[in-house]
C-alpha positions in Angstrom: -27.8 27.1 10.7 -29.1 27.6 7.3 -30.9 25.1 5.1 -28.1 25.0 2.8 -25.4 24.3 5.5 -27.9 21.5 7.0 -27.9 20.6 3.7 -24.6 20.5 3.3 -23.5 19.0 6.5 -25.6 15.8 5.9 -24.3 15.6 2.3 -21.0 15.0 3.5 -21.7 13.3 6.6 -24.3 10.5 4.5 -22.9 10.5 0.8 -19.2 8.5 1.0 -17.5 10.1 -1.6 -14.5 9.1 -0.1 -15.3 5.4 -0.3 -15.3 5.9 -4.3 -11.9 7.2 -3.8 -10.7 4.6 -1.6 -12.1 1.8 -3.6 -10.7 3.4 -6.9 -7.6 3.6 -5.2 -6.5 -0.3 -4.3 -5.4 -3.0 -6.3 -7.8 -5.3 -5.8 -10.1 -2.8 -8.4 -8.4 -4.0 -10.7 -10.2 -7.8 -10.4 -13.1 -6.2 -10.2 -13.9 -6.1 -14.2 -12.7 -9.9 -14.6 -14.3 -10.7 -12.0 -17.7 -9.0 -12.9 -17.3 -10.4 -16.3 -17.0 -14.2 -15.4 -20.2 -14.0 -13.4 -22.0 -12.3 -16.7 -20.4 -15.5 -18.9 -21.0 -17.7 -16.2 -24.9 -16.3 -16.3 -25.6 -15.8 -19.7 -23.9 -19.4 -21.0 -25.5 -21.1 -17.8 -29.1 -19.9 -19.2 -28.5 -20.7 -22.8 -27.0 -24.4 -22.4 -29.1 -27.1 -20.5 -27.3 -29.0 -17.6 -24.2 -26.3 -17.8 -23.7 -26.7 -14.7 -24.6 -30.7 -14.3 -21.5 -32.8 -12.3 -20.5 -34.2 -16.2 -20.1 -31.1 -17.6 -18.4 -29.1 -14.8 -16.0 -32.4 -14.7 -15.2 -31.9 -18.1 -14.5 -28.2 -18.3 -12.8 -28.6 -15.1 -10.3 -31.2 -17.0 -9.7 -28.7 -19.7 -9.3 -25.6 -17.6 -6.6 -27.6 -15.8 -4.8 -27.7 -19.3 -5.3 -24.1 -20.8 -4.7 -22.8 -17.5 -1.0 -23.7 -17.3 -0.9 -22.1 -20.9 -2.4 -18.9 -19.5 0.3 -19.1 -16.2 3.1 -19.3 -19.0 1.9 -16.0 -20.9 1.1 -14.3 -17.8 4.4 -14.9 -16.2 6.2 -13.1 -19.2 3.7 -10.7 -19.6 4.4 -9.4 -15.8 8.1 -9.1 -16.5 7.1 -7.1 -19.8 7.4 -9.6 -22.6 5.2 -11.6 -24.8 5.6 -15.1 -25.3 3.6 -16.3 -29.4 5.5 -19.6 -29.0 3.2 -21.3 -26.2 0.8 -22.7 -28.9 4.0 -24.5 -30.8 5.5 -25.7 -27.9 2.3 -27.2 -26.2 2.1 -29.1 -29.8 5.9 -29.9 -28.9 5.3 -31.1 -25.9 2.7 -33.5 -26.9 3.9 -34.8 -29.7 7.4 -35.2 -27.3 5.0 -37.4 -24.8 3.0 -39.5 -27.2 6.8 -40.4 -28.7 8.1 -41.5 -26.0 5.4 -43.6 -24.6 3.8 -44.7 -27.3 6.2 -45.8 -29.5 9.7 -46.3 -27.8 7.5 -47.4 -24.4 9.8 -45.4 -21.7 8.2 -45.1 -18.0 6.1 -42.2 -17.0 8.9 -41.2 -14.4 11.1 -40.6 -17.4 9.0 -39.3 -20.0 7.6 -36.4 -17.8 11.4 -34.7 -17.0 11.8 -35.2 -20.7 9.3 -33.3 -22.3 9.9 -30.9 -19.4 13.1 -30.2 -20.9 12.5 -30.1 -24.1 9.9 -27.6 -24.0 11.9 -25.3 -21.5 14.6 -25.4 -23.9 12.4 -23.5 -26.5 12.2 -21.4 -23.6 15.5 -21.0 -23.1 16.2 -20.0 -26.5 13.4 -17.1 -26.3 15.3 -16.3 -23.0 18.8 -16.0 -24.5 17.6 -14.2 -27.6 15.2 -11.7 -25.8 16.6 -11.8 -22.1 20.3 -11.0 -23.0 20.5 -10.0 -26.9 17.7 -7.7 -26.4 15.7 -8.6 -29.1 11.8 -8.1 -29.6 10.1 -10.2 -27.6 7.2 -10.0 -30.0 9.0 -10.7 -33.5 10.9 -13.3 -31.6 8.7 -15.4 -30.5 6.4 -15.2 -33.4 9.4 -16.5 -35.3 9.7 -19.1 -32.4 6.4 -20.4 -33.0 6.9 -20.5 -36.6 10.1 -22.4 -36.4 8.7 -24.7 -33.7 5.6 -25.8 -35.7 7.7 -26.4 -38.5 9.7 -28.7 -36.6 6.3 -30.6 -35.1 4.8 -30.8 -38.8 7.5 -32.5 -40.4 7.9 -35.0 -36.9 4.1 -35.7 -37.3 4.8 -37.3 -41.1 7.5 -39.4 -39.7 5.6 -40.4 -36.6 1.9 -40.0 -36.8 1.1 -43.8 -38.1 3.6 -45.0 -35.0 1.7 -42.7 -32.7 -1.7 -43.5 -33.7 -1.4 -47.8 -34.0 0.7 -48.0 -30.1 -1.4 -47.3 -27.2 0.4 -47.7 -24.0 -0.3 -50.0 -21.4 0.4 -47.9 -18.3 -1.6 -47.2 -14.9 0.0 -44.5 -14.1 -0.1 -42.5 -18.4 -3.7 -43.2 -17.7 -4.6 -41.7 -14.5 -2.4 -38.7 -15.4 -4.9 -38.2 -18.4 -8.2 -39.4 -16.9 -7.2 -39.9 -13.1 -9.4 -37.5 -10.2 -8.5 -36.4 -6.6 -10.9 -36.1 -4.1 -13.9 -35.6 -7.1 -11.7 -32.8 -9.0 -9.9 -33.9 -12.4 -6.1 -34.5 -12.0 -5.0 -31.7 -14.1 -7.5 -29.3 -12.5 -5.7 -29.7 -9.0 -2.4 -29.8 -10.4 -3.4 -26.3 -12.0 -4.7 -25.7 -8.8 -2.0 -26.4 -6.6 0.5 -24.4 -8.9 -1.8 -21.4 -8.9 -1.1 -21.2 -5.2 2.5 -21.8 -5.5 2.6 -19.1 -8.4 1.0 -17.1 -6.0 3.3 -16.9 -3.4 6.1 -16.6 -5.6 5.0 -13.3 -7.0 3.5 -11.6 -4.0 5.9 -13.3 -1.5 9.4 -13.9 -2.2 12.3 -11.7 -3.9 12.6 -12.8 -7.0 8.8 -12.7 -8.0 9.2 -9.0 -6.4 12.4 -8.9 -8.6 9.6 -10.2 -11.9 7.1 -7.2 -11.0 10.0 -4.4 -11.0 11.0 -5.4 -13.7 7.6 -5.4 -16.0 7.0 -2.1 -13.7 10.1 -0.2 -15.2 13.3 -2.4 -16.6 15.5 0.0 -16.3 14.7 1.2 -12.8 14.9 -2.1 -12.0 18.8 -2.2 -13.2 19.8 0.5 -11.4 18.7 -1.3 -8.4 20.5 -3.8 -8.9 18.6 -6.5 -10.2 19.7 -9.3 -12.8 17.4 -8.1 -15.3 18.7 -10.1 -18.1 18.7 -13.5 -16.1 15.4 -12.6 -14.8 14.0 -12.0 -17.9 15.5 -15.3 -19.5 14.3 -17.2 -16.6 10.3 -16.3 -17.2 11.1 -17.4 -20.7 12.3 -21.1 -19.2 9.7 -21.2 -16.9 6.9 -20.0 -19.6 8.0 -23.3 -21.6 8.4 -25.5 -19.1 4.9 -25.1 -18.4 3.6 -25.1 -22.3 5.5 -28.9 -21.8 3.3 -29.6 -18.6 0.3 -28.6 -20.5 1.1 -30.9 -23.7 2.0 -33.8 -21.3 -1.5 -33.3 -19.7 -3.1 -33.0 -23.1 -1.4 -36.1 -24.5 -2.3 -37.7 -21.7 -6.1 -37.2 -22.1 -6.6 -37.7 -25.8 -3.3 -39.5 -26.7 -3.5 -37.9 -30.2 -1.5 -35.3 -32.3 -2.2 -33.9 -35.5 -1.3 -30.4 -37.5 -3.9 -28.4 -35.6 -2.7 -29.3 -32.3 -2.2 -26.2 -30.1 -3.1 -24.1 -33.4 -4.5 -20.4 -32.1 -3.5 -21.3 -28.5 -1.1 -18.4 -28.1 -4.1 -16.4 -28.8 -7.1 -17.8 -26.6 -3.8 -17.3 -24.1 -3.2 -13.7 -24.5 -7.1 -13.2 -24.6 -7.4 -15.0 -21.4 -4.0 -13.2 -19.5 -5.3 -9.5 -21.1 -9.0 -10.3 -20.0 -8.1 -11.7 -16.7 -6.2 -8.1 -15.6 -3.1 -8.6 -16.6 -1.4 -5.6 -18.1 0.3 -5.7 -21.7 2.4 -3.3 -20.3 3.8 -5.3 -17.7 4.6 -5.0 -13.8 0.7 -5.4 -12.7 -1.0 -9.0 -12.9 -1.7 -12.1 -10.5 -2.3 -15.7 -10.8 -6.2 -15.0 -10.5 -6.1 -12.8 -12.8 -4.8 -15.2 -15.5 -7.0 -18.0 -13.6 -10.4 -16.1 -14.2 -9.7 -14.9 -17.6 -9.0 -18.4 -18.1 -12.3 -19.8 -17.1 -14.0 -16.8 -19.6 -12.0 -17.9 -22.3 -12.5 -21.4 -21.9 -16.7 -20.8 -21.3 -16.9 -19.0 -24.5 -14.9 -20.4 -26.7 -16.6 -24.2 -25.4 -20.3 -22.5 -25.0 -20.3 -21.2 -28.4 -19.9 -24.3 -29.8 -22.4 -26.5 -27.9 -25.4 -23.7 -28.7 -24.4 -24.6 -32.4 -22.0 -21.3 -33.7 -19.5 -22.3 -36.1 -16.1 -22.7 -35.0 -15.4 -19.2 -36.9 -17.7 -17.6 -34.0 -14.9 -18.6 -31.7 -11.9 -17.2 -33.3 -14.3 -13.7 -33.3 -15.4 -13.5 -30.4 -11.9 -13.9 -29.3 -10.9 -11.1 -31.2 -13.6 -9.0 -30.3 -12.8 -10.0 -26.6 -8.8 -9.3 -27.0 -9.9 -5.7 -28.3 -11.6 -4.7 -25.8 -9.7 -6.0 -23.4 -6.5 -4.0 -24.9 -8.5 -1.0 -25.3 -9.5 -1.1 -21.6 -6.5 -1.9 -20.6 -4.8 0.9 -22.3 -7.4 3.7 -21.0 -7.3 2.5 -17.6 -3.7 2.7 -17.2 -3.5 6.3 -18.5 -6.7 7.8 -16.7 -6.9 5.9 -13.7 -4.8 8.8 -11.6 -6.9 11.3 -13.4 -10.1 9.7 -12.2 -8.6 9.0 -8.9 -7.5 13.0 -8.7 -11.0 14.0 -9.4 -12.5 12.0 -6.5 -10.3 10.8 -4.1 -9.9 13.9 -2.2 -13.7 14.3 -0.1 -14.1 17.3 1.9 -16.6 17.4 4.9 -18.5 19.9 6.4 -16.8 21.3 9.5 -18.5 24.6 11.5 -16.2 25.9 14.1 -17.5 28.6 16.6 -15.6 32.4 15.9 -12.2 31.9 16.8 -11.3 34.0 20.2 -10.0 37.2 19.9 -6.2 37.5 19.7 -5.9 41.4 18.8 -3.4 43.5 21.0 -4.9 44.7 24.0 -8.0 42.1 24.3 -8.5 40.8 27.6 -8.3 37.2 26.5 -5.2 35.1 27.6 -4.2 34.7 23.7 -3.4 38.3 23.3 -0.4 38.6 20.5 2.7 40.3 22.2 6.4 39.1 20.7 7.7 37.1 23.6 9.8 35.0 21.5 11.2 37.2 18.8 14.5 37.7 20.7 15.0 33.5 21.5 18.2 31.8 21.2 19.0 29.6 18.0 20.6 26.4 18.3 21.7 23.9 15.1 20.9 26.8 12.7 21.7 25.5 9.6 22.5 22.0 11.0 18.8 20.6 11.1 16.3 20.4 8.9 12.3 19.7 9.8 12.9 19.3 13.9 9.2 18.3 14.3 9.8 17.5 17.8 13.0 18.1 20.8 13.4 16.3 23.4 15.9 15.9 26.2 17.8 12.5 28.1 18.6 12.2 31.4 21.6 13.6 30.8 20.6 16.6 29.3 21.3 16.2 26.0 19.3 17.1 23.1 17.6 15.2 20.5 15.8 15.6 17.3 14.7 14.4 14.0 15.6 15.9 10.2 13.6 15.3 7.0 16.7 13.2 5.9 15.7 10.5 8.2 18.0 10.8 11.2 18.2 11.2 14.6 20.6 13.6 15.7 21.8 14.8 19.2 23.0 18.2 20.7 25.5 17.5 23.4 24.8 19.3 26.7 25.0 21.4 28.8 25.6 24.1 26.1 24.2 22.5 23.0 26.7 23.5 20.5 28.3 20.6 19.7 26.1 18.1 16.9 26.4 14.7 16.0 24.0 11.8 14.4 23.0 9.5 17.0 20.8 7.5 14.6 20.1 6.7 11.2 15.9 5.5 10.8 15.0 6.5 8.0 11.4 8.2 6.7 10.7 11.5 8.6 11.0 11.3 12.4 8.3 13.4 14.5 7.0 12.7 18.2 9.8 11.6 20.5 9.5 9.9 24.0 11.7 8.5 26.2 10.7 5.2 28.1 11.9 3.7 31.5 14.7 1.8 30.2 16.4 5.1 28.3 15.3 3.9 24.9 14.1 6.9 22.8 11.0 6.0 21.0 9.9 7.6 17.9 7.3 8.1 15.3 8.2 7.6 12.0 6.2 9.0 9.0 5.4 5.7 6.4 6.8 3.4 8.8 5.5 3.4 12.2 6.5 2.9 15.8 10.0 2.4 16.3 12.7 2.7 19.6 16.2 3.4 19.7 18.3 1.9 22.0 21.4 3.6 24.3 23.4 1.9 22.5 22.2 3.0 19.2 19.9 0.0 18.3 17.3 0.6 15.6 14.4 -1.2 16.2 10.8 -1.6 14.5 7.9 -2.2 17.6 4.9 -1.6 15.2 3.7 -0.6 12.1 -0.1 -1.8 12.0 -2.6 -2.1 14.6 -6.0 -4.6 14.4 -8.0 -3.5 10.6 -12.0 -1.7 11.2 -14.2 -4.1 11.2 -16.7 -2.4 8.6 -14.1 -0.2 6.7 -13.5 -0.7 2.9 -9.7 -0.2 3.0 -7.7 -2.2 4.7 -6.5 0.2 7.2 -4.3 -1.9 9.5 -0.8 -0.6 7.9 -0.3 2.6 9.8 0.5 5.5 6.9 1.3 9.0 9.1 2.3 7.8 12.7 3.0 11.8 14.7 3.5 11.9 18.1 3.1 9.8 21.3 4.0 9.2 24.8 4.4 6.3 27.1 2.3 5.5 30.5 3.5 4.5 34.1 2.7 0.9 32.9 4.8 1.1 29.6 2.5 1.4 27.6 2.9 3.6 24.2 0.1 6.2 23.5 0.5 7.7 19.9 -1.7 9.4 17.1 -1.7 8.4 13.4 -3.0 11.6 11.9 -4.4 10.2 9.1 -5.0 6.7 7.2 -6.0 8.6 3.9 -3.4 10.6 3.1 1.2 10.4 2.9 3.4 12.8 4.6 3.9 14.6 1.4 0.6 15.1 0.7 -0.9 15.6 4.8 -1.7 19.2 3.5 -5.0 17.0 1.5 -6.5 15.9 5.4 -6.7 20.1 6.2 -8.8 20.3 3.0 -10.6 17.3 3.9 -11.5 18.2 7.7 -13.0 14.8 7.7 -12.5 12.3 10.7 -9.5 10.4 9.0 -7.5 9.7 12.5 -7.2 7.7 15.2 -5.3 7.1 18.1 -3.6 3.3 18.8 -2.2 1.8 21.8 1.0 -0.3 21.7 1.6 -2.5 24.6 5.4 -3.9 25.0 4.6 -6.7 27.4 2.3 -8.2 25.2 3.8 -6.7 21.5 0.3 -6.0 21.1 -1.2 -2.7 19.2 -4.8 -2.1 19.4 -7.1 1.3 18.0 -8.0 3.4 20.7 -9.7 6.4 19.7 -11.5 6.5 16.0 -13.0 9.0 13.9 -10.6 12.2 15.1 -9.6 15.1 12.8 -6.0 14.5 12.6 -5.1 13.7 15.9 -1.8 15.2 17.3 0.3 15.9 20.2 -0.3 13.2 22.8 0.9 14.1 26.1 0.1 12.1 29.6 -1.8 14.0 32.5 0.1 14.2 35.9 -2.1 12.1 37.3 -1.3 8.8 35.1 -4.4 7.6 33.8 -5.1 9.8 31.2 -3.9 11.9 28.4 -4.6 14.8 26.4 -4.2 14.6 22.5 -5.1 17.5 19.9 -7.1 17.3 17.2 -5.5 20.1 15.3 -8.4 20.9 11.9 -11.2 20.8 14.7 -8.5 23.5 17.0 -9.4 21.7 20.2 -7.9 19.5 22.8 -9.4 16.6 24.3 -8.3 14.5 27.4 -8.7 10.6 26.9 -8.4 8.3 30.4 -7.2 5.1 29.7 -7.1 3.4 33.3 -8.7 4.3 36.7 -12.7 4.7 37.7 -13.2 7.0 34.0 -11.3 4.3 31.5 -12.7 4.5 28.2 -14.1 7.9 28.2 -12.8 11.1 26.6 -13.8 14.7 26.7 -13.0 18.2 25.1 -10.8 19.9 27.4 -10.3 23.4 25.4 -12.9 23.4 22.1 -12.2 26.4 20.4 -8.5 27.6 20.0 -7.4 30.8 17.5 -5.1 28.3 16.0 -4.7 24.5 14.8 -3.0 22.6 18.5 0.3 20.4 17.4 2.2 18.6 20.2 1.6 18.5 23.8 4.2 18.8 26.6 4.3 19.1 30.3 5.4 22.2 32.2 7.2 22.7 35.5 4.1 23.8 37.3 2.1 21.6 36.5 0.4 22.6 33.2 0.9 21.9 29.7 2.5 23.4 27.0 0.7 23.1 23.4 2.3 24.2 20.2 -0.2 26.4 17.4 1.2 24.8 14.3 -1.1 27.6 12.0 -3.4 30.4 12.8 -6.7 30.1 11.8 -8.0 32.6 9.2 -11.6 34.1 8.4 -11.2 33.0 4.5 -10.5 29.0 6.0 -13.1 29.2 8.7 -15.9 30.3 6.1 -14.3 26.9 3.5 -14.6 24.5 5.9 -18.5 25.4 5.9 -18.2 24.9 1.3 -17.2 21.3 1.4 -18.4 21.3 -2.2 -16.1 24.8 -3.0 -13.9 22.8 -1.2 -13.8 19.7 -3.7 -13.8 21.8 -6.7 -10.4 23.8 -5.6 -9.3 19.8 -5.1 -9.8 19.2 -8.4 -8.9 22.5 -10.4 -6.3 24.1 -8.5 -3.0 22.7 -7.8 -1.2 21.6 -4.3 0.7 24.4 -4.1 -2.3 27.1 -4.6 -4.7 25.5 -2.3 -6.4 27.8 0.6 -4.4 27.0 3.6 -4.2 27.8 7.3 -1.8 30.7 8.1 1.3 28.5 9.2 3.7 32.0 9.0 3.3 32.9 13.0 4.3 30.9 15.4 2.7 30.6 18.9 2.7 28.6 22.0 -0.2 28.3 24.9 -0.3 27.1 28.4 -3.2 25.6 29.6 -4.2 23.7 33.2 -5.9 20.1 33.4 -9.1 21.9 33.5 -8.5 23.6 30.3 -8.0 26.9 31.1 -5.8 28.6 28.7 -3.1 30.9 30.9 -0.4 32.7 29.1 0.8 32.7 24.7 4.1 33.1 23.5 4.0 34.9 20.3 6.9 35.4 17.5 4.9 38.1 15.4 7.6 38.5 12.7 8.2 34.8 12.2 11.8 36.1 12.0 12.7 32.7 14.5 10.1 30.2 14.4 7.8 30.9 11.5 6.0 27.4 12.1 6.2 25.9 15.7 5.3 22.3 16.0 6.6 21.3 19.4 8.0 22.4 22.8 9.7 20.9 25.4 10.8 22.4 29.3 14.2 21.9 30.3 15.8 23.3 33.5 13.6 26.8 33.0 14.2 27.3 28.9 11.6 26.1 26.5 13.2 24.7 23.6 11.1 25.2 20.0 10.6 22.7 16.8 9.0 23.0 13.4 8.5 21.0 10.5 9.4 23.6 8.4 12.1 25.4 10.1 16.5 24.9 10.1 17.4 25.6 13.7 15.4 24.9 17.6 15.0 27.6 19.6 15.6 28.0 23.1 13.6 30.8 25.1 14.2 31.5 29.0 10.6 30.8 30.7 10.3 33.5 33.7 9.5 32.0 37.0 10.6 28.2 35.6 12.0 25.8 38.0 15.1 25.7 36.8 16.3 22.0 38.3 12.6 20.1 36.5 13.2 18.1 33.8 10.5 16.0 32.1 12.2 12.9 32.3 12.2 13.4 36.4 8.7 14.7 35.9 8.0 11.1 34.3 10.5 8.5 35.7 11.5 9.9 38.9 15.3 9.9 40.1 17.1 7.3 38.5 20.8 6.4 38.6 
């Protein structure tokens, strides 16, 4: 090897571009920014005030941050359905002035006053709601005229009832701790804030209708064609926006048991500032409770820290509009070249050197020889199926399949002529395995593990397995689960090609060559699923040994075959079997005699062999060239091996023209005919295997006789 592949090879084995990628790629980025930037207030503010961070003064902020930040919930709830809500300063003045009216001067309870102003400001809510929610009007104009209206209404209150207000202090235990009162250390209105951030929380992220909120910010009208009450969804965030504004004021009033003109004046924007800086999109559809709690706390630091190192109040109001800017402006530029940047870096080819591929020229004395054995095969379902990854047979010899449509669907024996659906699962069905019981399970691209019943039962057995321990993704959800097979114990053996990369886009893991896959164990006795095998180049075709304590599973980039044991005096330890194929191994099956059968998805070329030794030609053609133009392995001939345990490869089966099977992803022996699959094809082949026992059957071959 030259110095520039050494060179190469340690690039892309050391550098992890594909961490970039991933990182780039998950939500929780976007916190990143906020969250960077409240450590830098946090820092800055800490160094320039003295005792910033003494008991007093975090006591006092914390009091204050319990009130804003129920003004910040309120705009970030309507900003995550898509709206805007101005009105929040006016109302919090509402709701304050409604408190200190009712206690101070007509002296009612606390138990009463609270539901009061409650009300009163949700039905400021209600009104944005009505007008924006179901007449469809601006949410920005209308709630700007809102707040307008609303202070209006406050002003002229205050002339009548400022004196009454101001002389009448109420004598009540309770007014006072709810203004002054601490729990545990931690100010009232701080754990109240608190506790509602975690209810808020679980709303959004946990139950339908904050689902119903998010789809509804994402894209409104997607969302009513769903079938979700858009309008009523939309008029409810408006309720619930002022209902907490009224929480806030009753907090506030509580505290300082004042009101004036200026009360809540410029509080819709510090809000807005505060939602926008946390993370929370103008756009609607992405933002979180944190979000809005942390740009609350940078809101609250500057706007407070500014005016103890001695700016003049005007600083404030800049600094919040300098803040707001670039907060929109980041927003904005994020949203629209966040998949561009993601495009440029995400995919992260390694450096993969296979040894020449055998010869398979006419005439060479190796066993993979071309010849046309199955060009003259018969056809079954052509024209019925589409994407029959994988075939497989029941006990009583009928045949089964998946289609790109997300069915199940059986041939009736003995002649196979005869179609019908047998099940309905959803996503893209490949591997297929019977178990003890008769249930047929089945790999399901995007969702998992899953069995069908006799009786037709769909049922979900796993779709995660335990996350890596050191990996910067969270890759517990299981993204392209492919084939698998089941042990004498029960237990389910199957491959998940690749946690990177979608079944639409699986083609991105060939350019990559990179160790993406892994094989997982799922044990029915326990419901348990656990990673086996790490680090494989898109493991495939997973296939039990005769002897029942190991199996062999392809890793089809790397064209080899390797044989795992999983029980017995080897457990735990795995080995290549066959290393160097003339094409990329797809599923694994037994065979009468007591070999295997192994499926050559694609045949590898001299123009792919010399790319996978250019990861950096590699990521350019990622970035400049599109999907449909990228270099590819030949996937236009179909072929199928036989090999024996020790990984001697014995006889091919060739279909030169690709007339029949231009891609061949599977095979399965039944009674002396070997029945053919693709991903890409319409029909399943059946080809007569000379010298076949033609009584075996692999569910004998795995369960024995059963009635």
């Amino acid at each position: 090897m030259n110095i520039e592949n050494t060179l190469a090879r340690w690039r892309s084995r050391y550098v992890p571009d594909h961490v970039v990628g991933e990182v780039l790629s998950k939500n929780w980025i976007d916190n990143s920014v906020p969250f960077l930037s409240l450590v830098l207030v946090l820092a800055v503010f800490g160094s320039l005030i003295p005792n910033f961070f003494s008991l007093g003064s975090l006591g006092d902020s914390a009091r204050q941050l319990g009130e804003f930040s129920f003004i910040v919930f309120a705009m970030m709830l309507v900003m995550v359905a898509g709206g805007i809500d101005l009105s929040v300063g006016s109302n919090f003045a509402l709701g304050n002035f409604v408190a200190l009216l009712l206690m101070n001067v007509h002296g009612w309870p606390v138990a009463a006053v609270v539901p009061v102003v409650l009300l009163a400001c949700a039905a400021v809510g209600l009104l944005n709601g009505v007008l924006i929610g179901y007449l469809r009007l601006r949410a920005f104009l209308t709630t700007l005229v809102t707040l307008i209206i609303v202070r209006a209404v406050v002003d002229m209150l205050l002339l009548a009832y400022a004196v009454d207000i101001a002389t009448n202090i109420p004598a009540s235990s309770v007014w006072d701790f709810l203004g002054g009162g601490s729990l545990w250390g931690f100010p009232l209105s701080f754990c109240l804030a608190a506790l509602f951030a975690l209810g808020a929380h679980l709303f959004l992220s946990r139950t339908r209708p904050g689902w119903h909120i998010m789809a509804i910010g994402g894209s409104r009208k997607s969302a009513y064609n769903v079938g979700i009450p858009v309008r009523r969804a939309v008029c409810l965030t408006y309720v619930a926006s002022g209902a907490l504004c009224g929480v806030a004021g009753l907090l506030y009033a509580a505290r300082l048991s004042s009101a004036g003109s200026d009360t809540g004046v410029g509080l819709e924007i510090m809000a807005l500032t505060a939602a926008v800086v946390g993370g929370n999109s103008l756009g609607g559809g992405r933002g979180s409770v944190m979000k809005a709690l942390m740009g609350a706390v940078i809101v609250l630091v500057i706007t407070n820290g500014l005016v103890r190192i001695g700016f003049q109040s005007g600083a404030g109001s800049l600094a919040l509009g300098l803040i707001l800017l670039a907060a929109i402006f980041i927003d904005v530029r994020w949203l629209k070249n966040r998949h561009k940047l993601l495009a440029k870096v995400y995919v992260s080819p390694a450096y993969l050197d296979l040894p020449a591929a055998p010869a398979t020229n006419a005439g060479s004395a190796t066993p993979f020889a071309v010849n046309d054995r199955l060009k003259d095969v018969e056809l079954i379902g052509l024209g019925q199926v589409e994407g029959p990854e994988d075939v497989i047979f029941d006990r009583d010899g009928h045949l089964y399949t998946g289609t790109r449509h997300g069915d199940i669907v059986r041939f009736l024996g003995p002649d196979h002529q005869q179609m019908e659906l047998f099940a309905h699962v959803g996503g893209h069905p490949l591997g297929l395995a019977f178990d003890r019981d008769g249930n047929l399970l089945v790999c399901i691209a995007g969702m998992g593990l899953y069995s069908v019943s006799p009786q037709r039962e769909v049922r979900k057995l796993t779709d995660e397995t335990q996350r890596s321990a050191w990996s910067v993704i969270d890759d517990s959800r299981l993204k392209l689960a492919d084939d698998l097979d089941i042990a004498p114990d029960g237990r389910v053996f199957f491959s998940e090609a690749t946690v990177r990369y979608e079944m639409h886009n699986w083609a991105y893991d060939a350019l990559e060559s990179r160790g993406n896959g892994r094989i997982i164990c799922y044990d029915p006795r326990t419901d348990r699923t656990r990673t086996v095998i790490r680090n494989l180049i898109f493991p495939n075709g997973v296939c039990m040994a005769h002897d029942g304590e190991s199996f062999f599973f392809a890793e089809t980039w790397a064209c080899r075959i390797n044989r795992h044991w999983f029980s017995g005096p080897r457990a735990g330890t795995t080995e290549c079997v066959i290393g160097n194929l003339p094409g990329y191994p797809d599923n694994i099956n037994r065979a009468s005699d007591g070999h295997y059968w192994v499926a050559l998805v694609g045949m590898r070329t001299p123009s792919m062999d010399l790319a996978l030794r250019m990861p950096g030609f590699r990521r350019r053609m990622a970035r400049r060239v599109s999907p449909q133009e990228l270099i590819f392995p030949n996937i236009n001939t179909g072929c199928v091996l036989k090999f024996s345990q020790q990984g001697e490869v014995l006889e091919s089966l060739w279909d030169l023209g690709g007339k029949n099977h231009p891609m061949i992803t599977s095979m399965r022996e039944h009674k002396g005919y070997l029945y053919l699959g693709g991903l890409l094809n319409n029909r399943i082949g059946k080809y007569r295997v000379t010298g076949a026992d033609p009584t075996w059957t692999a569910e004998r071959s795995y369960w024995g006789d059963r009635p």
